[in-house]
N, C-alpha and C positions, 0 to 999 in steps of 0.2 A: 337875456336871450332865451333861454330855459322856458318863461312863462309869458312871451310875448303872443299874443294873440294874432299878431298876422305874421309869425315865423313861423315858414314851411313844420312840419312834423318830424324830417329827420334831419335840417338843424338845429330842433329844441332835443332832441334825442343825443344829438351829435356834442352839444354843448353839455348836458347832464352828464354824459360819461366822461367828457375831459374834465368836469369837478371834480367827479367820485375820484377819477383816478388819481390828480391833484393834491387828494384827501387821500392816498395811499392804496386804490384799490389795486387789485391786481386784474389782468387784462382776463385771467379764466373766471375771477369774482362779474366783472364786467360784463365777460360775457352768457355769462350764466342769469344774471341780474336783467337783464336785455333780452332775455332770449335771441342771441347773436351771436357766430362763429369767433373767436379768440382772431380769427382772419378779417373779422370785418373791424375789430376792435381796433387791434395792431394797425389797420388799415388809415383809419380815422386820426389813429394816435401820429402817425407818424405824419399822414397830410398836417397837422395841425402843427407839427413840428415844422417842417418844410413851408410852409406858405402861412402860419398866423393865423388869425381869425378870418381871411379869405378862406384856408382850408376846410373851415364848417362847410361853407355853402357846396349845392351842388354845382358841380363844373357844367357848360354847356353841354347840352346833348346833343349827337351827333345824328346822321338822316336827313332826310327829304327836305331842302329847307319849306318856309311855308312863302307861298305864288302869291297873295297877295297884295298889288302892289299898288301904291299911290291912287292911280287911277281907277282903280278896282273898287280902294274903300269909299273914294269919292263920289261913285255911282251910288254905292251902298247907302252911304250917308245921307243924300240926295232922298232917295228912297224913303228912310226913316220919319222923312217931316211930313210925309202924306200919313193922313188920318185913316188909318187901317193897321189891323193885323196881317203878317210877314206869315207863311208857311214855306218849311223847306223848298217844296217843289214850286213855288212861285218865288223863293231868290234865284233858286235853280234856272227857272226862264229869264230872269233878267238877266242875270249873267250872261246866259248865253246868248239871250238877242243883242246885249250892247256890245261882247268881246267877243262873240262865233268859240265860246269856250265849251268843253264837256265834263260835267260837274255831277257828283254821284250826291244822294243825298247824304249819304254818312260824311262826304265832307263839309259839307253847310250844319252841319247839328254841331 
């Protein structure tokens, strides 16, 4: 997990310090080793206690969910097989002419 190439960055982070520590390090060696508070360490150590190797992963994060919905990507999709290039502000008007939606362009990037 440590050296997989499509494992996020701080679960290969999150995995090397439950080795080290494993291997006896201490949670201030850890966190000094990491440049990471003894709090984020403690933190890690102990989800990994409590929940196993689910505990690496990041939990769901929480906010806005994303509007997207079925019928949304299906227009999108649609779209895709015409032979052209897409610009923000032209998925922008699609959007909006097929759902009467108001879509900013930093949400489409």
């Amino acid at each position: 997990m440590e050296l997989g190439a499509g494992v996020h960055p701080k679960v290969r982070l999150r995995a090397s310090l439950l080795r080290l520590h494993r291997e006896g390090w201490t949670a201030s060696r850890l966190a000094i080793h990491f440049a990471r508070t003894e709090q984020s360490i403690h933190n890690a150590l102990t989800r990994f206690e409590q929940h196993g190797v689910q505990g690496i992963a990041d939990a769901l994060r929480s906010g806005r969910p994303v509007k997207v919905l079925p019928v949304h990507e299906a227009v999108l999709m649609g779209k895709l097989d015409e032979d052209r290039l897409w610009t923000a502000a032209q998925w922008i008007e699609v959007l909006g002419e097929a759902f009467k939606l108001q879509i900013t362009p930093q949400t489409v990037r």
